[in-house]
VONU-366403 format. One record per residue: residue in one letter; y, x, z of N, C-alpha, C in turn. Coordinates in steps of 0.2 Angstrom, whole numbers, padded with zeros to 4 digits, always signed. Layout:
N
AYXZYXZYXZ;...
***
This chain:
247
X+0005-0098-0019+0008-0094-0024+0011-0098-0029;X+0015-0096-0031+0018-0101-0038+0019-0096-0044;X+0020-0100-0052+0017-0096-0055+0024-0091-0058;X+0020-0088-0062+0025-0080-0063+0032-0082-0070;X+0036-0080-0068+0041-0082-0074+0045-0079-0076;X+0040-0076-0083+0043-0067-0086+0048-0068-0091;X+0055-0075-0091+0060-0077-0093+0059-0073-0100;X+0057-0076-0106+0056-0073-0110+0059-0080-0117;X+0059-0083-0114+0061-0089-0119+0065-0085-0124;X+0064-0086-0130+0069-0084-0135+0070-0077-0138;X+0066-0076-0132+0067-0068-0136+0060-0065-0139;X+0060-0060-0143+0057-0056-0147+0052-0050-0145;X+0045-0048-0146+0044-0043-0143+0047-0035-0146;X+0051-0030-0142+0053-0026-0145+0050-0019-0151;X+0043-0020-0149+0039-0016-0152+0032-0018-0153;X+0028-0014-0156+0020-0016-0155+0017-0015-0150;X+0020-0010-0144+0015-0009-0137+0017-0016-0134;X+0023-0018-0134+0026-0024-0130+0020-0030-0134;X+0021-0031-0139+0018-0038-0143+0010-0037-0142;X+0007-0030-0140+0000-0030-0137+0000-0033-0130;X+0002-0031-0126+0005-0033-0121+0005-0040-0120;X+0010-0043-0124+0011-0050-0122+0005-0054-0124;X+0003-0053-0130-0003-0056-0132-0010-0057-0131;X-0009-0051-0122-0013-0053-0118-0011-0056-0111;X-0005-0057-0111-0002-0060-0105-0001-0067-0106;X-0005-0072-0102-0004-0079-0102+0001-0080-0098;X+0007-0082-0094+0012-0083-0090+0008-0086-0086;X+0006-0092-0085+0003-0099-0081-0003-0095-0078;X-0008-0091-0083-0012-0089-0077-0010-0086-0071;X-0004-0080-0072-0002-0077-0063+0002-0080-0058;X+0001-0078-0054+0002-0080-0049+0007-0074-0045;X+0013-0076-0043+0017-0071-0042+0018-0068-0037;X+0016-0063-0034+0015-0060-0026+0022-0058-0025;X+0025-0052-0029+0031-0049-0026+0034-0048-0035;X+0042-0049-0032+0046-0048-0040+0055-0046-0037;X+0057-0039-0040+0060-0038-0039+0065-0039-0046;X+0073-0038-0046+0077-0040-0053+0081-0037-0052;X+0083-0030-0056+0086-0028-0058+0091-0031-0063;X+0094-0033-0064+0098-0036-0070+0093-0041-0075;X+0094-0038-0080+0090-0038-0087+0081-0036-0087;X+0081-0033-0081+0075-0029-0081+0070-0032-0073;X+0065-0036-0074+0061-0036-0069+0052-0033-0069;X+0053-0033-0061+0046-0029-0059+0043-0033-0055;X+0037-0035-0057+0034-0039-0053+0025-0036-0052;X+0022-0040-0048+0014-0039-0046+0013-0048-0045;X+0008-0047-0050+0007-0052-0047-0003-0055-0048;X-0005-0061-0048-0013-0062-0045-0014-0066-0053;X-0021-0063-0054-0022-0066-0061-0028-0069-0057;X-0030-0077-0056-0035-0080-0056-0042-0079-0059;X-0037-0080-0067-0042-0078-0070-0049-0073-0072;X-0046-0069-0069-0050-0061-0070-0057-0062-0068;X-0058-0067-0062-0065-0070-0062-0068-0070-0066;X-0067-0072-0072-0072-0076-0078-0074-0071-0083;X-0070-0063-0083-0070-0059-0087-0075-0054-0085;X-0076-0050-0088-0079-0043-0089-0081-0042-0079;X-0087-0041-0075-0085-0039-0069-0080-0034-0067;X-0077-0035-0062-0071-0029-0059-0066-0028-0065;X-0065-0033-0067-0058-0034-0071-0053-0034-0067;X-0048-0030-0066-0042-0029-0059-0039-0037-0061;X-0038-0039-0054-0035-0044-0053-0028-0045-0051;X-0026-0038-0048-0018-0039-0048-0015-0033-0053;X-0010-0037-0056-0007-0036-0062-0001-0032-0060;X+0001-0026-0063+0008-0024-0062+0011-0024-0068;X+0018-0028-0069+0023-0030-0077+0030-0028-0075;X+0031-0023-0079+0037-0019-0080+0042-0023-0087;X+0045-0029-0086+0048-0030-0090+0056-0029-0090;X+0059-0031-0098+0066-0025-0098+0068-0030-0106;X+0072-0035-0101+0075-0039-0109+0083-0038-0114;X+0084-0038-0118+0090-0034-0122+0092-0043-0124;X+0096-0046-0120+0098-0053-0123+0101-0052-0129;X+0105-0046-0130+0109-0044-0134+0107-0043-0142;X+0100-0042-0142+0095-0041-0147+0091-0046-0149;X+0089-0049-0144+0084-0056-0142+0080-0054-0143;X+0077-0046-0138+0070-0043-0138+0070-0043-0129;X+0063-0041-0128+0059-0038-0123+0054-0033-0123;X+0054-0031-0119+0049-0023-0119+0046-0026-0111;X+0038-0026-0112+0035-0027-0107+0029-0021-0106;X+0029-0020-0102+0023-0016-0100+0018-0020-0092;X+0010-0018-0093+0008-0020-0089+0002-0014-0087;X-0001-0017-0079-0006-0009-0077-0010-0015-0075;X-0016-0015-0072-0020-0016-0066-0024-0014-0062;X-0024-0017-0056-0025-0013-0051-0032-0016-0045;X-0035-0016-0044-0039-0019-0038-0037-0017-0029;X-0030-0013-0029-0027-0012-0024-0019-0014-0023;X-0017-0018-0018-0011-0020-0018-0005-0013-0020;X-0008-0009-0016-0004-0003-0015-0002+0001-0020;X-0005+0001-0025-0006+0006-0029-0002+0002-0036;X-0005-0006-0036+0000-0008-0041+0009-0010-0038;X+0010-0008-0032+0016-0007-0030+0018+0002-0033;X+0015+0005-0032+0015+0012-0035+0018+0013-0040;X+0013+0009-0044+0015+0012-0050+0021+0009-0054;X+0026+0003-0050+0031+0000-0052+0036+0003-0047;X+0036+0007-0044+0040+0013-0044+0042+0020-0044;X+0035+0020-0047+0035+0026-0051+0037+0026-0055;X+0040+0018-0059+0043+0017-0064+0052+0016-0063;X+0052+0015-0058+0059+0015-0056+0061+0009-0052;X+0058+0006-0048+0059+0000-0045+0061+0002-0037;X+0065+0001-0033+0065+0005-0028+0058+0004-0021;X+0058+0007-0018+0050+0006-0015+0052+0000-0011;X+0054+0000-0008+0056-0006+0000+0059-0012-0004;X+0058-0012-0010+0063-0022-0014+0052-0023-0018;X+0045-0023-0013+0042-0026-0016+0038-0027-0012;X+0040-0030-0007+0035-0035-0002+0034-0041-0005;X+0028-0044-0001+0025-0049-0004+0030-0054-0002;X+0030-0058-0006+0035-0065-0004+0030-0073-0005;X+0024-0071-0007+0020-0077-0007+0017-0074+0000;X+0011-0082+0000+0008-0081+0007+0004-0079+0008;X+0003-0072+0009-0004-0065+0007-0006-0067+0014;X-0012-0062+0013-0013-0059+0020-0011-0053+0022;X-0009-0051+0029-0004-0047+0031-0008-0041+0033;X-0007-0032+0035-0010-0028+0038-0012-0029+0043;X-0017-0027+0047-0018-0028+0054-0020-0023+0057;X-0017-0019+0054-0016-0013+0060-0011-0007+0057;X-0007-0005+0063-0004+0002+0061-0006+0007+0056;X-0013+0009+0054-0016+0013+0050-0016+0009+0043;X-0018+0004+0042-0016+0000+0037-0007+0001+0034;X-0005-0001+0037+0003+0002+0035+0003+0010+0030;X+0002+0013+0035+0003+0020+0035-0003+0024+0029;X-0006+0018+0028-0011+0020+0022-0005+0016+0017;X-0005+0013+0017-0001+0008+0008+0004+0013+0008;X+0009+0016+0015+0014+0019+0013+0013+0025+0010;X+0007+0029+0009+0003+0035+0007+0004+0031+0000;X+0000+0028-0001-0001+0027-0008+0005+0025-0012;X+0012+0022-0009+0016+0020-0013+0020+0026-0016;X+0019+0031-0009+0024+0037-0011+0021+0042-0012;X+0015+0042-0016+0012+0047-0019+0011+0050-0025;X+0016+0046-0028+0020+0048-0037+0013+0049-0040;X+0013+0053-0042+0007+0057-0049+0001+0062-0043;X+0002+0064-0037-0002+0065-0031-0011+0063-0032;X-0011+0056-0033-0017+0052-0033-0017+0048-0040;X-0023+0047-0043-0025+0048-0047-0032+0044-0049;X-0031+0037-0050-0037+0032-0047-0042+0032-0056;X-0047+0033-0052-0053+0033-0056-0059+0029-0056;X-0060+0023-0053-0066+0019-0052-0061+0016-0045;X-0064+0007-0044-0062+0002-0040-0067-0003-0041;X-0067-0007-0034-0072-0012-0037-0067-0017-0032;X-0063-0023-0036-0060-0028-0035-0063-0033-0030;X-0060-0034-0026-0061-0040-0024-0061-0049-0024;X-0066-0050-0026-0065-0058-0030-0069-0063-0026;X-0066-0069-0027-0071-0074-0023-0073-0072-0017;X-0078-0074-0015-0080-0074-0009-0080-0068-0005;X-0078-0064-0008-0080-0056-0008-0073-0055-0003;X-0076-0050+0002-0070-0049+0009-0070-0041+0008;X-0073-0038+0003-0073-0029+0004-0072-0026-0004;X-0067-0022-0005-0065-0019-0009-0062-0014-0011;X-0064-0008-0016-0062-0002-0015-0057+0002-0021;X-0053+0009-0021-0049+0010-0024-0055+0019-0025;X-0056+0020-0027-0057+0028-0027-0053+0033-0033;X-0051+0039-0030-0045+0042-0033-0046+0052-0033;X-0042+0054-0034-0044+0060-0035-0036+0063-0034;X-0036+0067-0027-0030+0071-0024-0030+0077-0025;X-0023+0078-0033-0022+0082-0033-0018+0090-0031;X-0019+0088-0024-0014+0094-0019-0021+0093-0015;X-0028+0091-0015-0031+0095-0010-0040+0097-0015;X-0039+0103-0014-0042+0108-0015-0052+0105-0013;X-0049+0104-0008-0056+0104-0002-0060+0097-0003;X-0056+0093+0000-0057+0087-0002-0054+0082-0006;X-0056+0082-0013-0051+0082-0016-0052+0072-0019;X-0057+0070-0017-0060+0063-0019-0058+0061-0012;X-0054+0056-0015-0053+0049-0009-0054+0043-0008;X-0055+0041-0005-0059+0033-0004-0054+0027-0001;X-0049+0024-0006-0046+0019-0001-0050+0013-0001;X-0053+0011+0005-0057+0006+0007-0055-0001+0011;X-0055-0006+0005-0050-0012+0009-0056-0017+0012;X-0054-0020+0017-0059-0024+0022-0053-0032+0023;X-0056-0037+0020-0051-0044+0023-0053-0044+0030;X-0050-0050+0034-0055-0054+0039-0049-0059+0040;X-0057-0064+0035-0050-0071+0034-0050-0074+0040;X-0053-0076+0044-0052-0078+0048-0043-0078+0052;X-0040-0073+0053-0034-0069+0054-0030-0069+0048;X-0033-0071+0043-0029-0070+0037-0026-0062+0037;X-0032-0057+0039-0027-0051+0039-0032-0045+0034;X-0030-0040+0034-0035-0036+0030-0032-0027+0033;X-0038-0023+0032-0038-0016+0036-0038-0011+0026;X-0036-0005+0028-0037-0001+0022-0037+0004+0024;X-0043+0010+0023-0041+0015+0027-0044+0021+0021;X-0042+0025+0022-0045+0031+0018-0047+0037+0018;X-0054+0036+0013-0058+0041+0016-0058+0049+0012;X-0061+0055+0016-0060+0061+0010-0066+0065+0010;X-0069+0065+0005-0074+0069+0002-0075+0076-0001;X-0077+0080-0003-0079+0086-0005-0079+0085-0012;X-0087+0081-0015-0085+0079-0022-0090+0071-0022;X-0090+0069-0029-0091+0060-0031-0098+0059-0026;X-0104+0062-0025-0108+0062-0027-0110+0059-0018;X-0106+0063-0014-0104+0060-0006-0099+0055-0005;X-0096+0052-0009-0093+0046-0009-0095+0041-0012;X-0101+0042-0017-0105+0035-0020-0110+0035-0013;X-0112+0041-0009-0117+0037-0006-0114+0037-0001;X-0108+0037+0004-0107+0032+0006-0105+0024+0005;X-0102+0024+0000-0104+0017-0004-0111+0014-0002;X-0115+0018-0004-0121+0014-0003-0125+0013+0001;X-0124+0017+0006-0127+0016+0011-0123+0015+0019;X-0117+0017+0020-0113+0017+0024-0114+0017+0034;X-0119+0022+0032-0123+0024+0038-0118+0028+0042;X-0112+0030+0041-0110+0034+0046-0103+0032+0045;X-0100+0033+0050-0090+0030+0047-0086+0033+0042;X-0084+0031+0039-0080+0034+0035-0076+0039+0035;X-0078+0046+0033-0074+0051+0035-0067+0051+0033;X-0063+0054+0038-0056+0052+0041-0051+0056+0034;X-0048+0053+0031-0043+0058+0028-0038+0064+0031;X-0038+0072+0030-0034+0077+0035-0028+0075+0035;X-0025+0070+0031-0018+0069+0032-0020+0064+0040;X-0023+0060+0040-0022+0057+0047-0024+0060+0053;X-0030+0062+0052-0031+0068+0057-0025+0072+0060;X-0022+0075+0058-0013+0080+0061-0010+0074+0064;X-0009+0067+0059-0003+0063+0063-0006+0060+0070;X-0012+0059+0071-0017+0059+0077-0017+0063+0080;X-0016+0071+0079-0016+0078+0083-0007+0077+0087;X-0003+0076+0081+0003+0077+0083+0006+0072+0090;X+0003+0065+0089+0004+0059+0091+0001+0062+0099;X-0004+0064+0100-0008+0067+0105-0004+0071+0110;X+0000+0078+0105+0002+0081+0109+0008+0080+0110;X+0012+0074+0108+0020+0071+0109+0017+0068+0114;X+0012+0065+0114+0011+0061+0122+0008+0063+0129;X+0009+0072+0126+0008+0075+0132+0013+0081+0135;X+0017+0081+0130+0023+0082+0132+0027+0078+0135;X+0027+0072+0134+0030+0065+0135+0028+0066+0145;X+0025+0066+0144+0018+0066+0154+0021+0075+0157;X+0021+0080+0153+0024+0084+0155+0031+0085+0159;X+0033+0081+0154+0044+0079+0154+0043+0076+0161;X+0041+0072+0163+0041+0065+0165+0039+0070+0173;X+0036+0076+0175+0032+0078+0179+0039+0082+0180;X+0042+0084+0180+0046+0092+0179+0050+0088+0185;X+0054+0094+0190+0060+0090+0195+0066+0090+0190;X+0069+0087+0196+0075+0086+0192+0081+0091+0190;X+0085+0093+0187+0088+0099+0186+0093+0099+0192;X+0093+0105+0196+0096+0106+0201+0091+0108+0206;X+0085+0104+0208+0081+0103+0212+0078+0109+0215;X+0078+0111+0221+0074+0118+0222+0064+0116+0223;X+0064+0120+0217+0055+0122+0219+0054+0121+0226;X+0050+0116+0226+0045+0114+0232+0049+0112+0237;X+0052+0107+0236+0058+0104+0240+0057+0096+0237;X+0058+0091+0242+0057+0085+0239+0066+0084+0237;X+0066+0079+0229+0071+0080+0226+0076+0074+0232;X+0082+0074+0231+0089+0070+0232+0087+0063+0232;X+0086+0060+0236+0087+0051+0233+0094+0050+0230;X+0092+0047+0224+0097+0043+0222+0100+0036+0225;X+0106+0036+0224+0109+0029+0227+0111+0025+0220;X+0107+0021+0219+0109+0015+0214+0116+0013+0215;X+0123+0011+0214+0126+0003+0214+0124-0001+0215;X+0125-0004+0219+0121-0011+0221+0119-0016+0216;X+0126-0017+0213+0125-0022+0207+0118-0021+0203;X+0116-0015+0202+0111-0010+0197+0103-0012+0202;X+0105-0013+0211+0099-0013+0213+0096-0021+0213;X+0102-0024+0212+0100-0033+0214+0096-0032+0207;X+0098-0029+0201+0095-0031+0196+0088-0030+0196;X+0086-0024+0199+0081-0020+0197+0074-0025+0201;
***
């Protein structure tokens, strides 16, 4: 990873939230995962090292919303953190950054499996939906780490568990998300992890749906062919030759 560079030479901070802001950003500690540029205006996430040495479960990846006025010789920075890549990709386009301009461009570890995807896409495009309340950051040696949140479109199960798992050997990592009733069933599976993770019901349906697409698919596939009479073997086809030397 190489380090972060919030082009700021020369200029001013444009307010007091900004000059809180910079006052706690070191440039040279992060480390830059993904950085999109609009103009004048960049969105970046990126890896603060440092947060080891802080407070335990200090978020280690950083999301900076910067937005410079050359014209003024000011900037406006804002920053979040997050203990899940996902989420600080979220919330920098919930600020206006477009979703697909904030892949990782350093050498991360990559999803390693479809469900993984389809979880990070959940979290990117869940606007104001979810609603993260407790995380425990992954740092050092540490291969497991979590996002807990609270979804607000479900009634039932309204605590969710984004549960990230590395496996460095693969350089790859899984994320899956789990859904609860209330907190008290989602701390103990934290602590004890006796059973597997209850499934979130948005995956359930795309698993129900994926099932009966693929039984329809075997149904299709079974049917004669149009024209065919019931209970008569159908026409042989005559290929082209040219079509059978290929086959």
């Amino acid at each position: 990873m190489k380090d972060t560079d919030f082009r700021l030479d020369g200029l001013e901070p444009a307010d007091e939230q900004s000059t809180h802001a910079y006052d706690r950003t070191w440039a040279n500690d992060y480390q830059m995962i993904s950085q999109h540029d609009m103009g004048e205006r960049s969105f970046i996430v990126a890896f603060d090292p440092s947060a080891t040495w802080d407070v335990p479960d200090t978020p280690n990846l950083v999301s900076f919303d910067v937005v410079r006025d050359s014209g003024r010789g000011t900037f406006s920075l804002h920053r979040s953190g997050h203990a899940t890549f996902a989420f600080a990709q979220r919330w920098l386009i919930d600020r206006g950054c477009p979703a697909d301009a904030l892949a990782p461009i350093a050498d991360a570890p990559r999803p390693a499996d479809e469900l993984t995807v389809r979880v990070e896409d959940r979290i990117r495009h869940s606007g104001e939906r979810l609603t993260v309340v407790g995380y425990q950051v992954i740092d050092g040696g540490d291969v497991e780490g979590w996002s807990m949140a609270v979804d607000r479109q479900d009634e039932e199960l309204p605590v969710r568990l984004f549960f990230e798992s590395l496996q460095p050997d693969q350089y790859t990592y899984t994320l899956r998300e789990g859904a609860f009733a209330h907190w008290d069933a989602a701390d103990a599976w934290l602590e004890n992890r006796s059973v597997p993770l209850p499934e979130a019901p948005e995956y359930r349906l795309d698993a129900q749906a994926l099932r009966t697409s693929a039984a329809l698919s075997r149904t299709t596939a079974s049917l004669p062919r149009a024209g065919a009479v019931p209970g008569t073997p159908a026409a042989p086809v005559d290929f082209p030759q040219s079509l059978g030397k290929s086959l």
